[in-house]
GUKE-616168 format. One line per field, with one value per residue (C-alpha): x, z, y; residue number from 1; residue in one letter. Coordinates in steps of 0.25 Angstrom, whole numbers, plus 5000, padded with zeros to 4 digits. Each point is the difference from the previous one (the first is absolute). Layout:
<recs>
east <- c(X/...)
up <- c(Z/...)
north <- c(Y/...)
nr <- c(NUM/...)
rest <- c(a/...)
</recs>
This chain:
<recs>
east <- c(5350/5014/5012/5007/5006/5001/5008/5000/5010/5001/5008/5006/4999/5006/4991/4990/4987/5010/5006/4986/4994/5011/4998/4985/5003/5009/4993/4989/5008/5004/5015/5006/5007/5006/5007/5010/5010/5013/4996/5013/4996/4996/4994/4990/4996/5005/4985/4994/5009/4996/4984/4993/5002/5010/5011/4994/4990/5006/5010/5007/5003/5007/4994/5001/4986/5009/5006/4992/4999/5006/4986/5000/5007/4989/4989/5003/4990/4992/4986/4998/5007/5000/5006/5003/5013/4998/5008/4996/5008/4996/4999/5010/5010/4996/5008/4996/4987/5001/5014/4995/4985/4994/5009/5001/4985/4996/5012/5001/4986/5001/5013/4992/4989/5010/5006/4987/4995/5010/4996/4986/4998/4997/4984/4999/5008/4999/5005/5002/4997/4992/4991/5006/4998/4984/4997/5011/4990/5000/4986/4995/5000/4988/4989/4992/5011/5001/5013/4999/5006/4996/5009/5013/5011/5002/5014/5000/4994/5014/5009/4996/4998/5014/4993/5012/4995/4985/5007/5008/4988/4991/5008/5006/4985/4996/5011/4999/4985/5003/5014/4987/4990/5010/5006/4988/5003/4990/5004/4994/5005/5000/5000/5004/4998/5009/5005/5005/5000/5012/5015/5006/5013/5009/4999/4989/4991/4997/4986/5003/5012/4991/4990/5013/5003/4988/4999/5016/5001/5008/4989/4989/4988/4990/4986/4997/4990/5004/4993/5007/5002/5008/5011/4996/4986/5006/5008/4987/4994/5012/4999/4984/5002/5008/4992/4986/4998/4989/5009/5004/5003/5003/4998/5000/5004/4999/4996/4997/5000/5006/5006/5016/4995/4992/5009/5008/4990/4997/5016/4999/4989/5008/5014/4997/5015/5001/5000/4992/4997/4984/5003/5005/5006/4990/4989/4989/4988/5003/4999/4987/5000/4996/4995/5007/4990/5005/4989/5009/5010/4989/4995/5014/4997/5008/4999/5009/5006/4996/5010/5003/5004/5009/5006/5002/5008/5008/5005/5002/5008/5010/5002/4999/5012/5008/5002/5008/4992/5007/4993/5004/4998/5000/4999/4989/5001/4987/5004/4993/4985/5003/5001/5009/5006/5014/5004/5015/4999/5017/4994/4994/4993/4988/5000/4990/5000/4990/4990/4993/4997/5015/4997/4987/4995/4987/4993/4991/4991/4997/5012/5002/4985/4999/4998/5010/5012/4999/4999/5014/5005/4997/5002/5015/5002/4995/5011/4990/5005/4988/4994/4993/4989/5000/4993/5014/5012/5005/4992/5008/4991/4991/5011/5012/4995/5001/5013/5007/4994/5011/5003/4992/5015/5001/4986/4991/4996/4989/4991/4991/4987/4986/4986/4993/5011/5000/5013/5005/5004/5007/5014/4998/4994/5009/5007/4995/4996/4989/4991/4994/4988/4999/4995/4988/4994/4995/4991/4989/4994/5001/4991/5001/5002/4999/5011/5010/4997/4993/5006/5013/4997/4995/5008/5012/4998/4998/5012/5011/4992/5000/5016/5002/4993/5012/5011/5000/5009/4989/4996/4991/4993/4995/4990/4998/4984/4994/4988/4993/4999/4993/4991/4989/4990/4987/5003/4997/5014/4997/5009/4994/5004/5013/5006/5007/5007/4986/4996/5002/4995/4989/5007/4984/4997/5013/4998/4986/5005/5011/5013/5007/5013/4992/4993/5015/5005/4990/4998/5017/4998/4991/5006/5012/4994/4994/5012/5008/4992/5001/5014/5004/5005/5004/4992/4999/4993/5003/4989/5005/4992/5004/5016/5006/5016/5012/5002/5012/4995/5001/4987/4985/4993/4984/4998/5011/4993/4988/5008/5007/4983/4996/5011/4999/4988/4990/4988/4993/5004/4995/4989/5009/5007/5011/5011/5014/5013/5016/5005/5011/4990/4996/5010/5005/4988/5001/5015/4994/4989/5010/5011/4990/4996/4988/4994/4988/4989/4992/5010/4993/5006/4993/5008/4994/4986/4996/4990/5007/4998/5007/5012/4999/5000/5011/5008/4995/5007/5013/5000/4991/5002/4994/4989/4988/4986/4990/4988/4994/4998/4985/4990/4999/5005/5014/5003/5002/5013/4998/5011/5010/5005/5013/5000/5008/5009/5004/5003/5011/5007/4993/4997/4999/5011/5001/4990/4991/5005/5015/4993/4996/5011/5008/4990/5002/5014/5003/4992/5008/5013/4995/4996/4986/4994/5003/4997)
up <- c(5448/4993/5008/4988/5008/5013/5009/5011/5011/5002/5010/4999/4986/4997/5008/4995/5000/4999/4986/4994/5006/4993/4986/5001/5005/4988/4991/5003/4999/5014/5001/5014/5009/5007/5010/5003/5009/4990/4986/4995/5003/4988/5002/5010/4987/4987/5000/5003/4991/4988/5001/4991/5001/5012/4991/4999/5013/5013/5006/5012/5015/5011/5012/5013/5008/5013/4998/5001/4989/4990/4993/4999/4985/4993/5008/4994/4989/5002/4998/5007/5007/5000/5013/4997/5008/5011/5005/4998/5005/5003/5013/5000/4998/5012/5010/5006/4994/5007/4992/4989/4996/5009/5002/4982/5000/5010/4998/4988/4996/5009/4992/4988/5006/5005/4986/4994/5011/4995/4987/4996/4987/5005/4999/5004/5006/4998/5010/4996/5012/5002/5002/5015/5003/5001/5003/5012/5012/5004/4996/4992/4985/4995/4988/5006/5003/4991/5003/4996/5002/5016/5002/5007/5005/5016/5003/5012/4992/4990/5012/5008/4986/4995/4988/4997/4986/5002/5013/4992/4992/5009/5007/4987/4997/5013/4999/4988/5003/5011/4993/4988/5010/5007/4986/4994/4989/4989/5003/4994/5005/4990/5007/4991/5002/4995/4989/4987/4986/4990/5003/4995/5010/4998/5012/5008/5010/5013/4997/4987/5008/5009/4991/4992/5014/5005/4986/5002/5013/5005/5008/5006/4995/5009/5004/4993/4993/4992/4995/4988/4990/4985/5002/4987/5007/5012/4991/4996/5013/5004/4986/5003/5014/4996/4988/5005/5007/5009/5005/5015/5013/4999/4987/5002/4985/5001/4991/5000/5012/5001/5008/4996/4996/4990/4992/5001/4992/4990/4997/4999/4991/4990/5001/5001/5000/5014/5014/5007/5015/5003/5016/5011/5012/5011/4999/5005/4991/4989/5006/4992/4990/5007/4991/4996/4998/4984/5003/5003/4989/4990/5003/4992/4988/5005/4996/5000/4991/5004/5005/4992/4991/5010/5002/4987/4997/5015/4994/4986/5004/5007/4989/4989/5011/4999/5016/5009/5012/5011/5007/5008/4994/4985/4987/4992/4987/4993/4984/4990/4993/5007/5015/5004/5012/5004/5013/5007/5014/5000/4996/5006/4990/4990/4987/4991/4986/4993/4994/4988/4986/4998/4987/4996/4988/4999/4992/5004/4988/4999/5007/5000/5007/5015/5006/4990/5002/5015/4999/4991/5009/5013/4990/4996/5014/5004/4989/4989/4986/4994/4984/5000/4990/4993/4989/4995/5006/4993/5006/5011/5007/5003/5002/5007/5015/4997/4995/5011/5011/5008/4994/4988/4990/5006/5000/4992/4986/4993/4987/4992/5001/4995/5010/4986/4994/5000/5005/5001/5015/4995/5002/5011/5009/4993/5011/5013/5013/5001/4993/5007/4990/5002/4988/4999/4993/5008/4998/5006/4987/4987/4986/4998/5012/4993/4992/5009/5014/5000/4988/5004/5014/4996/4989/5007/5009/4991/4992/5013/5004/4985/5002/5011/4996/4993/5010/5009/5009/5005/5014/5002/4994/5009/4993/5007/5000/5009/5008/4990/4996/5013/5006/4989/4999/5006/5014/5011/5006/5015/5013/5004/4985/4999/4986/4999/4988/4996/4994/4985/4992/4991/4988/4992/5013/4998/4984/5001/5012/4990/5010/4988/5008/5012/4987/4993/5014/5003/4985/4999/5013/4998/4985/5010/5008/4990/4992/5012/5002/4986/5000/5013/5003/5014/5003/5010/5000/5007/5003/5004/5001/4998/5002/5003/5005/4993/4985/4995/4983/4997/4996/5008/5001/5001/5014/5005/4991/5009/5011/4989/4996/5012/5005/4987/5000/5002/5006/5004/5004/4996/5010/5000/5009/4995/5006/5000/4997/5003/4985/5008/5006/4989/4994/5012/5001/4985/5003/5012/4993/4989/5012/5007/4997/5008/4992/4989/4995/5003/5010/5002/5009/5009/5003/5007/4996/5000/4993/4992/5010/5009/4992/4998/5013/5002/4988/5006/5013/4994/4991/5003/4989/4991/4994/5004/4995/5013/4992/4996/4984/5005/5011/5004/5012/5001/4994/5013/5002/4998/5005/4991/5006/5002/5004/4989/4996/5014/5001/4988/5010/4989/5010/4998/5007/4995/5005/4992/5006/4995/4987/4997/5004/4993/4988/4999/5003/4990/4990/5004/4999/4986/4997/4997/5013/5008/5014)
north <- c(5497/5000/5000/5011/5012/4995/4993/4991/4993/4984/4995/4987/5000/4987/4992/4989/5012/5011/4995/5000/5010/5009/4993/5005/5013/5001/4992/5013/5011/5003/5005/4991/5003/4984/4998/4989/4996/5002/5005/4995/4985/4996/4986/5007/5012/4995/4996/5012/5009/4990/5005/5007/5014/4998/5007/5013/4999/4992/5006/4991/5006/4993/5000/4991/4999/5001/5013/5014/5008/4990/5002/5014/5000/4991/5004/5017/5003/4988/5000/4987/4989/4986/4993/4985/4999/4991/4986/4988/4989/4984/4998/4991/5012/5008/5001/5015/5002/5015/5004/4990/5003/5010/5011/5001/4998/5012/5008/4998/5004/5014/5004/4999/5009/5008/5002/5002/5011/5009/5001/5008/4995/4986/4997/4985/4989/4986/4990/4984/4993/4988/4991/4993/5014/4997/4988/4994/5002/4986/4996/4990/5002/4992/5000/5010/5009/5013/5007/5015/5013/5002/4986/5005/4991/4997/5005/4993/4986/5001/5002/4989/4991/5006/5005/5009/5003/5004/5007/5010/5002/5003/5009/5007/5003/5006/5009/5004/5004/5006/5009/5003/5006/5008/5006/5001/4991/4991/4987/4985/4988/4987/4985/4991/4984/4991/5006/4990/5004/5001/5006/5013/4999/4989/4993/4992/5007/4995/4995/4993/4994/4995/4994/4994/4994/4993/4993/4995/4996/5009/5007/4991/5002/5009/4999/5013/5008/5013/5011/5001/5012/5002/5010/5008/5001/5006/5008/5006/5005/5006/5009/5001/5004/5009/5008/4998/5012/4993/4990/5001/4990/4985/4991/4985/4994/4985/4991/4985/4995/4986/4988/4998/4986/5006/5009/4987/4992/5013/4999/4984/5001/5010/4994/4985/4996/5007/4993/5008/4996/4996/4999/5012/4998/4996/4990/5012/5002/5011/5014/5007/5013/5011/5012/5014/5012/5006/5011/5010/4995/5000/5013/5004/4993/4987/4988/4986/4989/4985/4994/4989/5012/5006/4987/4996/5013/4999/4988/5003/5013/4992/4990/5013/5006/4987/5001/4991/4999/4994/4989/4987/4987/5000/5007/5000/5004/5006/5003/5004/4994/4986/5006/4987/4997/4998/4995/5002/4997/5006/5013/5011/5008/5002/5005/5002/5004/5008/4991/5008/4999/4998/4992/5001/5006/5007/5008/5013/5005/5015/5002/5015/5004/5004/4987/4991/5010/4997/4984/5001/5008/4990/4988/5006/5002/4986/4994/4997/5002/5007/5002/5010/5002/5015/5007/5006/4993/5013/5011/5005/5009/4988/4990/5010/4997/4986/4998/5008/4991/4995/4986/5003/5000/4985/4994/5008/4999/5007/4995/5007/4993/5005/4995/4997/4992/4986/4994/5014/4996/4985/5007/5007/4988/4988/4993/5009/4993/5009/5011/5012/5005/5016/5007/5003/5014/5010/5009/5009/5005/4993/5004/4985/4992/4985/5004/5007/4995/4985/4993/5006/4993/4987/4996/5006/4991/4987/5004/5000/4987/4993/5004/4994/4988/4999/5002/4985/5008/5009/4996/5009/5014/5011/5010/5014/5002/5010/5003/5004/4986/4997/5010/5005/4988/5006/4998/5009/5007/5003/4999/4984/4997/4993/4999/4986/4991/4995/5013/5003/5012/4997/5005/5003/5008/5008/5002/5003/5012/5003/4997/4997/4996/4991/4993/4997/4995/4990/4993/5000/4992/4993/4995/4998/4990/4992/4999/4997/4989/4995/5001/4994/5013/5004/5015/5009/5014/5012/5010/5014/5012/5015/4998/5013/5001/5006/4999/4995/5003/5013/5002/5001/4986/5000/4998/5011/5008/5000/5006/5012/5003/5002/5009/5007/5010/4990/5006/4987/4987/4986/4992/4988/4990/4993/4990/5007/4993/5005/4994/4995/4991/4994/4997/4993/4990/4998/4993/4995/4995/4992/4995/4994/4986/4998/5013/4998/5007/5015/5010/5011/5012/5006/5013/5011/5004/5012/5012/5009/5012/4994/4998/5014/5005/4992/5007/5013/4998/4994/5013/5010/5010/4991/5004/4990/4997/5002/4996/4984/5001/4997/5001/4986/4994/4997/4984/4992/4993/4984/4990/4991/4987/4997/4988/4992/5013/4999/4984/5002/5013/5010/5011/5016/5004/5014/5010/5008/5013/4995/4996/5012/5009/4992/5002/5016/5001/4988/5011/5011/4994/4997/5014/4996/5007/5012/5003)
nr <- c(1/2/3/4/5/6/7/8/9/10/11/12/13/14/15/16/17/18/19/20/21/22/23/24/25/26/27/28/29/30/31/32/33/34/35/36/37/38/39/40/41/42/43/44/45/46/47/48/49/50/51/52/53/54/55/56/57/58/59/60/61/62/63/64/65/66/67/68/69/70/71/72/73/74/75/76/77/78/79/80/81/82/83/84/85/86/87/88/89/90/91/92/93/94/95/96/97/98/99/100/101/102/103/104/105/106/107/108/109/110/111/112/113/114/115/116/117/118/119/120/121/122/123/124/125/126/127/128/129/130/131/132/133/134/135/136/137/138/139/140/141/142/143/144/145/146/147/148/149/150/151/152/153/154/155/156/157/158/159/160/161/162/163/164/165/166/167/168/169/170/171/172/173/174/175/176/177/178/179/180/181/182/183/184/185/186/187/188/189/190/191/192/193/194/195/196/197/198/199/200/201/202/203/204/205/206/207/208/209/210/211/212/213/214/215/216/217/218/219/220/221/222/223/224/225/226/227/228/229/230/231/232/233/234/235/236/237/238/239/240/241/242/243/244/245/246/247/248/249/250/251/252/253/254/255/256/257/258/259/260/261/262/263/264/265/266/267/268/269/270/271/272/273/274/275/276/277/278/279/280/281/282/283/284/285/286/287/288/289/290/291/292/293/294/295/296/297/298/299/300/301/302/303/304/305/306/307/308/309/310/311/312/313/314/315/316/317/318/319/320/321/322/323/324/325/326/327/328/329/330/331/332/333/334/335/336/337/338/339/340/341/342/343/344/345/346/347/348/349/350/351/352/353/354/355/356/357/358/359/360/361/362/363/364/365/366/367/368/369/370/371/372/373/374/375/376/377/378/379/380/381/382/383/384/385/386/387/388/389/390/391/392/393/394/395/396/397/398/399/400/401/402/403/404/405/406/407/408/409/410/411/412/413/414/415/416/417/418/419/420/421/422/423/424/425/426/427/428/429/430/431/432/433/434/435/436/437/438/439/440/441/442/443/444/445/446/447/448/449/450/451/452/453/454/455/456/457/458/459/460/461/462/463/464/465/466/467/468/469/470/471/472/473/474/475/476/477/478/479/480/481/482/483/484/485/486/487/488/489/490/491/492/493/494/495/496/497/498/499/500/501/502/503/504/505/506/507/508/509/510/511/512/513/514/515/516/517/518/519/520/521/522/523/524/525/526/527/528/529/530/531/532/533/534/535/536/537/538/539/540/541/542/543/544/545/546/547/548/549/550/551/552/553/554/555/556/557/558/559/560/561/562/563/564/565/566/567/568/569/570/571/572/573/574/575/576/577/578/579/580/581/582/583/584/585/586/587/588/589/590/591/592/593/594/595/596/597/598/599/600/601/602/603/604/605/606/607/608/609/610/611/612/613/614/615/616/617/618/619/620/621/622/623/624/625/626/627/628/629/630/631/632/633/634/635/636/637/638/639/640/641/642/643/644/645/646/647/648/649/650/651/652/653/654/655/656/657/658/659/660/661/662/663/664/665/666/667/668/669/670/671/672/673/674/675/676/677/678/679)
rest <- c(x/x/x/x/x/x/x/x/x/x/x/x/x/x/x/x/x/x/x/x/x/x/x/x/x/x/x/x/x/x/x/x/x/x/x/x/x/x/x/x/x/x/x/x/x/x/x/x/x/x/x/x/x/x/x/x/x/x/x/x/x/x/x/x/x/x/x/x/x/x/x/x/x/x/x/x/x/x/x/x/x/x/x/x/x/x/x/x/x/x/x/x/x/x/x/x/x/x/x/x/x/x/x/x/x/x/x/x/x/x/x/x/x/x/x/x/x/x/x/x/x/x/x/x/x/x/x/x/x/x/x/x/x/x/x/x/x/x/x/x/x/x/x/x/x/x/x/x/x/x/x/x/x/x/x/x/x/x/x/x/x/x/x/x/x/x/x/x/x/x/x/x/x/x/x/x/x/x/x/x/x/x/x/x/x/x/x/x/x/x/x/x/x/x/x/x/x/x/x/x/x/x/x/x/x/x/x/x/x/x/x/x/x/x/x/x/x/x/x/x/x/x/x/x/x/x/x/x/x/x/x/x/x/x/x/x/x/x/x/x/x/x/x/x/x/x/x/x/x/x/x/x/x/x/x/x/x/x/x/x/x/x/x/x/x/x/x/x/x/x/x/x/x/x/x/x/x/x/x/x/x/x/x/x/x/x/x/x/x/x/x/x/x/x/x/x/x/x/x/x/x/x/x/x/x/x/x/x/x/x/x/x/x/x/x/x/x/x/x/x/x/x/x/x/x/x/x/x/x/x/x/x/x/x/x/x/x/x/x/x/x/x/x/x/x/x/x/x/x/x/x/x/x/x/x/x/x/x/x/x/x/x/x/x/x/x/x/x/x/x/x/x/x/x/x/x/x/x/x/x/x/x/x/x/x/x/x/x/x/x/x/x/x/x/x/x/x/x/x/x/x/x/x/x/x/x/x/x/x/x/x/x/x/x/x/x/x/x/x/x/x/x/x/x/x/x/x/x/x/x/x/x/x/x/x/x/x/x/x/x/x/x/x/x/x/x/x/x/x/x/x/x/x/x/x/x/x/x/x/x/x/x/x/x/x/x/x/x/x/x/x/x/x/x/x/x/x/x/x/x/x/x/x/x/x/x/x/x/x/x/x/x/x/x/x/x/x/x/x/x/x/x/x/x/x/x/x/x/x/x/x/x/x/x/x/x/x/x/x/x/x/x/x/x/x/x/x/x/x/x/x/x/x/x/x/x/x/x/x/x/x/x/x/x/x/x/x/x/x/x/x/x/x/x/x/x/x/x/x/x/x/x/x/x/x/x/x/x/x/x/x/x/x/x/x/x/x/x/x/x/x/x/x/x/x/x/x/x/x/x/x/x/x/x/x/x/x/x/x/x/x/x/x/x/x/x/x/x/x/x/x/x/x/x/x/x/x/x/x/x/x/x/x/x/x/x/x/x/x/x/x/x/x/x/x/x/x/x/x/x/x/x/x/x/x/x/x/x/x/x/x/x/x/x/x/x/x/x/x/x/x/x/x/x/x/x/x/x/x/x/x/x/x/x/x/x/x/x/x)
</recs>
């Protein structure tokens, strides 16, 4: 569903969820209406007024959550509201938790409702609240313990226990359930965990702070388990709360669910040069996980980033922001590719410094199709100088987008290279780090399929390889493969099957079935492989299936096409189950893939697996005056869905983070920006 024409309130909009839930809002087409404490402060809104779209579509409010009525102005002509606003101090810092935490919490939240209940045209209202909401009752958390939806907090436990935080939310949410009944209002609660991620604002929020703190000293370490959640995933349940018109009551969005000791050791493990703490406080046996139902989350289409991903870009945000985070002992000092560490024990502060591809030279061959103009977008944006390999350097309508990538005056430079050229790609890879193999024909129908779409594909390949042969500087070469290459090699495809890095297609199979394209995928790797190993090359493979997402070439590439052909008069659909991929995705785990050393071989993704009429009912919902096929092209039974395995995508942080109902939206309103669709 595109936000486009509507628009919606969020309160405390330069907050840690807050300041991301408005880039999404924005970033699908949602006019916002965000309310901060002073508008003119800008340290507390620079950040937000410097998003996407914010210059024609957010529109800032002050608004205090003590005072009646101050929400009247954003809430007028809103469609929906968020509410984020709500204190979080450490307890440390709370003097009068009634005047401090409680009395904003509950107040707070009814002046919100207050607001809202004087204006008709709001549909839906979605509160942030939390996860201490649920689950501080006083009772033992242990393996067998699945918290879910029914779990309420004991007032009566966080008084006498001076749970002041889990208190005010507890007592914010009943309230607000009970203001919501009375009014007759459509209300949905989210209860986040503990929420980590990247930064938007410019300052450290208190659960990163607190993490910070445990690993310097300054806090002791506790005895603690968390149920932890990215903050772009809770982001997205607040926006799929709000647009799926099914969604109603609580939603518990955790994540992982992990002892403070571990995310420890994750961090250790990615930033060696760290000293992190192995012990916590007490001598007492570790406390156990406990479980967290995603039932009700998934129900929404809601899925989570691992996290050692969200680690990973908590930490990297704050070197990428160049913060000074005040701590108690001493300074450590995390800069670039090296990660080393500076101690001052005079000092209070950390500072961390963006450590990226800041110079590094790669090259990414085919670089203006779908998938390669998003990895030298990511690479740009990572710090890489990149070469980018092009038909014609000089065709603008295929190369435009790519020069007008932020950084790409700096650190991009294109070559003209030709798949069927010998040493055509010597230029382009002399002196890079690393290569990133892309381009690769594609085509569905072909008069002479040796000619156009396997040689193309296999000597391609040999030729980037025989260049960089050539290159001592290249460390490593990823080549972009795909699914195809995997899956169509006689085996059965059922729901016990699981898919796995053992599987390869058998390209004789694929010929004698005339799939053209699987058949150029698995001889181009599998001519890879053996001349990798040859060469002394060191190869990795990245296997995606149908990627969809938002186009950043002007033109249509093959598998968005899929989504135009079916939207587009088609009377029948195809009986076939394909693994989906968000392009943004991939070309994360094909970065991924290249800065991790501990990475080799096969990656396959295992994205969201699915038959093809269930991606079209879930179009049909997100816009349902398109024009759908109802029919199977045959009379057979539906194709079963079969598992992929994710097991070593997942042990580098690749994950799928975006989800397919984003995907997809993404996907049409990427085409209709383009003018290529019209809804």
């Amino acid at each position: 569903m595109s936000g486009i024409g509507k628009v919606v309130c969020v309160t405390g909009a330069s907050g840690y969820i807050a300041s991301w839930l408005v880039k999404l809002l924005l970033h699908h087409g949602y006019s916002v209406n965000a309310t901060v404490r002073d508008p003119c402060d800008q340290e507390k809104t620079e950040h937000l007024v410097a998003l996407d779209g914010a210059k024609e579509r957010l529109h800032l409010f002050k608004a205090d959550l003590m005072e009646e009525g101050s929400f009247d102005s954003a809430t007028t002509g809103c469609d929906g509201v968020f509410h984020t606003a709500s204190p979080v101090l450490d307890s440390s810092l709370i003097v009068d938790p009634q005047v401090q935490l409680i009395d904003p919490a509950v107040k707070g939240t009814l002046n919100v409702l207050r607001s809202c209940a004087k204006v008709p045209s709001i549909k839906r209202i979605v509160i942030t609240s939390s996860i201490s909401s649920v689950f501080e009752k006083g009772i033992p958390l242990t393996p067998d313990v699945v918290i879910d939806e029914t779990w309420f907090s004991d007032i009566a436990h966080c008084e006498k226990n001076k749970r002041w935080y889990p208190l005010s939310k507890t007592l914010a949410e009943d309230a607000a359930w009970k203001f919501a009944k009375e009014n007759e209002m459509d209300l949905v609660t989210i209860h986040p965990g503990f929420v980590i991620g990247p930064l938007l604002q410019p300052t450290v929020n208190a659960t990163m702070e607190h993490i910070l703190n445990q690993i310097n000293g300054t806090e002791k370490v506790l005895n603690q388990v968390y149920p932890f959640v990215d903050v772009r995933d809770i982001t997205n349940a607040h926006i799929q709360a709000f647009e799926v018109a099914s969604a109603s009551g609580r939603y518990c969005v955790s994540g992982p669910v992990a002892h403070i000791l571990e995310s420890f050791k994750i961090l250790q493990h990615i930033y060696p040069s760290l000293t992190i703490p192995d012990k916590y406080e007490h001598n007492e046996p570790l406390k156990p996980k406990f479980q967290v139902s995603d039932l009700k989350a998934k129900s929404l289409g809601i899925s989570f980033t691992p996290l050692e991903v969200s680690l990973r870009d908590t930490i990297e945000s704050v070197k990428e922001k160049e913060m000074q985070l005040l701590l108690q002992n001493h300074e450590i000092c995390i800069e670039s590719q090296a990660a080393a560490l500076s101690l001052d024990i005079s000092r209070a502060s950390i500072n961390m410094k963006m450590s990226s591809g800041e110079g590094k030279v790669v090259c990414v061959t085919g670089a203006s199709g779908f998938i390669a103009s998003w990895l030298v977008k990511l690479l740009l944006q990572h710090g890489y100088t990149v070469k980018a390999s092009v038909r014609n350097p000089n065709d603008l309508k295929k190369t435009k987008h790519l020069v007008e990538l932020d950084g790409a005056k700096e650190r991009l430079h294109l070559f003209k290279a030709d798949l069927m050229e010998e040493a055509s790609f010597d230029s382009a890879i002399n002196g890079c780090h690393g290569v990133f193999h892309v381009a690769s024909p594609v085509f569905q129908l072909s008069n002479d399929p040796q000619a156009e779409i396997i040689e193309p594909a296999v000597k391609g390949t040999l030729n980037v390889l025989r260049s960089c042969v050539k290159a001592p500087s290249v460390k490593k070469v990823i080549i972009t493969s795909s699914m195809a290459a995997v899956l169509i090699n006689g085996k059965p495809l059922n729901p016990n099957v699981v898919v796995d890095e053992t599987w390869f297609s058998d390209p004789v199979l694929c010929e004698n079935m005339k799939i053209w394209y699987a058949a150029s995928k698995a001889r181009a790797e599998k001519a890879g492989w053996e001349f990798a190993k040859e060469n002394g090359i060191e190869l990795i493979t990245i296997h995606p299936g149908v990627t969809l997402g938002p186009l950043l070439q002007p033109i249509m590439n093959d598998s968005v096409s899929l989504i135009m052909n079916l939207t587009n008069g088609a009377q029948t659909f195809p009986n076939r189950v394909y693994s989906y991929h968000d392009v943004r995705d991939v070309a994360k785990a094909h970065i991924q893939a290249f800065e991790s050393r501990s990475a080799s071989g096969r990656y396959l993704l295992s994205g969201y697996i699915a038959h093809i009429s269930d991606l079209l009912k879930i179009l049909q919902q997100l816009y349902p005056s398109l024009t759908i096929p109802q029919r199977c092209e045959n009379d057979e039974p539906l194709m079963e869905e079969y598992q992929v395995s994710d097991l070593r995508a997942k042990s580098l942080g690749i994950s799928q983070s975006i989800p397919l109902e984003m995907s997809l939206r993404d996907t049409v309103e990427s085409l209709k920006e383009k003018g290529l669709l019209s809804i």
